[in-house]
C-alpha positions in Angstrom: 10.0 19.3 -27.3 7.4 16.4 -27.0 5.7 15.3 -30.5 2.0 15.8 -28.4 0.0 19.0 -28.8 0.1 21.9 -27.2 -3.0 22.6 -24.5 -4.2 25.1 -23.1 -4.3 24.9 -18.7 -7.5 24.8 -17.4 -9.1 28.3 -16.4 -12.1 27.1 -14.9 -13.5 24.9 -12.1 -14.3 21.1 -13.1 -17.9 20.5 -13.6 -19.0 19.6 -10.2 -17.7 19.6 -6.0 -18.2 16.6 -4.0 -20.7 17.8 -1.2 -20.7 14.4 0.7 -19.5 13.5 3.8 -15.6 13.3 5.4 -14.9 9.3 6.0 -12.2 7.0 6.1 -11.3 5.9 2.8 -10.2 2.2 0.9 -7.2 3.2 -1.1 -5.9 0.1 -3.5 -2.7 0.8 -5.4 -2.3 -1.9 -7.9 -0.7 -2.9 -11.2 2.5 -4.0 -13.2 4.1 -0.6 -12.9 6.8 0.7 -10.1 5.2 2.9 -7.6 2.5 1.5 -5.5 4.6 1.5 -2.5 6.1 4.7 -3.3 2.8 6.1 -3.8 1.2 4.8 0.2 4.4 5.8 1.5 4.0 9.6 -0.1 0.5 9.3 1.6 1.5 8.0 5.2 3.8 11.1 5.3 1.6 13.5 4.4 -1.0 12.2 6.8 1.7 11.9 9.5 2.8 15.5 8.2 -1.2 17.3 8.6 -1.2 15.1 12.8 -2.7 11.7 11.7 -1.7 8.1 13.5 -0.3 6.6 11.2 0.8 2.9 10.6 2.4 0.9 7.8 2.6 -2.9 7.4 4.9 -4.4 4.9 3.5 -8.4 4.3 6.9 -9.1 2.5 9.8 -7.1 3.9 11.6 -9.0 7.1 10.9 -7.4 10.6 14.6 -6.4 10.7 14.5 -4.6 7.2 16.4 -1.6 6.5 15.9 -0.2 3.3 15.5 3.3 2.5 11.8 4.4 3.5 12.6 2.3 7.3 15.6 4.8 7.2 13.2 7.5 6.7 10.5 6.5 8.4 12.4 6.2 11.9 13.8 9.5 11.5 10.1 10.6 11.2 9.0 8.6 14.3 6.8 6.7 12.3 5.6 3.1 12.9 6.5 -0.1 10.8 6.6 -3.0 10.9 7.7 -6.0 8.5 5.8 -9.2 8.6 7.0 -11.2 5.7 10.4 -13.1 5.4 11.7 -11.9 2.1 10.8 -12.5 -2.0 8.8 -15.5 -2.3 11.4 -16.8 -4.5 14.4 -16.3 -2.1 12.7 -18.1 0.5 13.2 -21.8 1.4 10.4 -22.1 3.4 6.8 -21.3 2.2 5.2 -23.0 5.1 6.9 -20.0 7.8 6.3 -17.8 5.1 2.5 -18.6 5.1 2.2 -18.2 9.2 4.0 -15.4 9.5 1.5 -13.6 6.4 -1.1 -15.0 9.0 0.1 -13.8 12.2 1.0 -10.5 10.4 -2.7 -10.2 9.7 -4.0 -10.6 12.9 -1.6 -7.4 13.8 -2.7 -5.1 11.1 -6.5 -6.5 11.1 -6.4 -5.4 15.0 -5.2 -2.0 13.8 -7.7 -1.5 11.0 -10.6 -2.3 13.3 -9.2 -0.6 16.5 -9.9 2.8 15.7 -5.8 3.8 17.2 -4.7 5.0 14.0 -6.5 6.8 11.3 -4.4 6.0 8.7 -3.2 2.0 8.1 -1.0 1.0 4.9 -0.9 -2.7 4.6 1.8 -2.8 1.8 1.9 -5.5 -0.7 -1.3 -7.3 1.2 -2.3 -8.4 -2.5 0.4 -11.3 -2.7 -0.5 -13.2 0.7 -3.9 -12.9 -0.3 -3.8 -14.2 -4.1 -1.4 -17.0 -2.6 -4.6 -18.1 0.3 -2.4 -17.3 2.8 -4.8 -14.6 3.6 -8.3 -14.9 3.1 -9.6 -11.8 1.0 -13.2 -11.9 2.6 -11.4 -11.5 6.0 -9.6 -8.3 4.4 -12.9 -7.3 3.3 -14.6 -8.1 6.2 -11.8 -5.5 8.6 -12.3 -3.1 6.2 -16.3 -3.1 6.6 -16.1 -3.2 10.5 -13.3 -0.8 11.1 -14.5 2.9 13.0 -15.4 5.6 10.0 -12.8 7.8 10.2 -10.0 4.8 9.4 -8.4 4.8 6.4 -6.5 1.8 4.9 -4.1 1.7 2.2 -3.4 -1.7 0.0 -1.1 -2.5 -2.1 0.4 -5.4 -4.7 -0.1 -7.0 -8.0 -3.3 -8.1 -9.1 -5.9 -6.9 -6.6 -8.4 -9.5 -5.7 -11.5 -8.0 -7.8 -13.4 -8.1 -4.7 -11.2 -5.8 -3.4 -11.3 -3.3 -6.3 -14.7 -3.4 -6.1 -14.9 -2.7 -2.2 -12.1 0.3 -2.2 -13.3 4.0 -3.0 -9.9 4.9 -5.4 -8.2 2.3 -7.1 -4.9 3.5 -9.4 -3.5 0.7 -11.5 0.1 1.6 -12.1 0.7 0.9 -15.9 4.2 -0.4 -16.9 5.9 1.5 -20.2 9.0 0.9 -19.4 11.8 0.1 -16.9 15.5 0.3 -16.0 15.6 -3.4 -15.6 14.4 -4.2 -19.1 17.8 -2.7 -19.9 19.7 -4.6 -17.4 20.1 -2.3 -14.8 20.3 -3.5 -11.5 18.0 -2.0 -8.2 18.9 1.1 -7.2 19.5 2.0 -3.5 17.4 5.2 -2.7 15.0 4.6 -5.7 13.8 0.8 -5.4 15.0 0.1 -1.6 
């Protein structure tokens, strides 16, 4: 058994129900902790799962990536696309990095503001934009003009505060502890 108390489950409503309108929400995942891509990639599938267009952009993986959710993804027939060339720190040139986080942008910016797809993931967008490589009022600015029933999922490390202050749900995933702490290696299936 846990050392926390014992409670009781709840046996009655919370205090209040939201009574505004149905919209397109700003979802930011952020934090140290695993799970922010996990998390949006839980989401695209159950919005893909309930008839939503959905569309996820991944501003670190390669084009050609083939990790577990691609796998899973295809089998689905759900769009992706990679638009990155790999970890910053495996990468021997920053400069291509930098366009193709730029060109990238101009792809998922057209499908935030195009009104095709109602739901848009733009996985690990927070690293390209703390680097300048993507200009975080232009991020804000796609998010302010895309149609009302769009809603956009972000991701990474350190969201820009302007960001967090923009979004309608922010969860900062909190780091206790982790496998690799202990010197355990990636695991396929659970971290690609």
């Amino acid at each position: 058994m846990n050392d926390r108390e014992v409670s009781k489950p709840p046996v009655e409503a919370g205090p209040r129900r939201a009574t505004g309108d149905r919209r397109g929400l700003v979802i930011v995942n952020t934090g140290n902790g695993k799970g922010k891509t996990t998390a949006a990639l839980g989401l695209l599938i159950r919005a893909a799962g309930r008839g939503l267009r959905v569309r996820l952009f991944q501003f670190i993986k390669t084009r050609g990536a083939r990790f577990g959710e691609h796998r899973s993804l295809d089998k689905l027939g759900i769009p992706h696309e990679g638009l990155g060339d790999g970890f910053s720190w495996k990468v021997r040139d920053l400069e291509r990095s930098r366009r193709l986080a730029s060109e990238g942008w101009e792809s998922a910016r057209q499908a935030v503001v195009g009104g095709g797809f109602d739901l848009v993931v733009l996985d690990e967008i927070t690293y390209p934009m703390n680097w300048g490589w993507i200009d975080t009022a232009d991020v804000l600015a796609a998010l302010r003009d895309r149609p009302r029933h769009v809603h956009v999922v972000l991701t990474g490390r350190d969201a820009p505060d302007a960001l967090v202050a923009y979004a309608d749900t922010v969860t900062e995933m909190k780091l206790v502890k982790h496998a690799f702490e202990d010197n355990i290696p990636s695991q396929k299936g659970i971290e690609h």
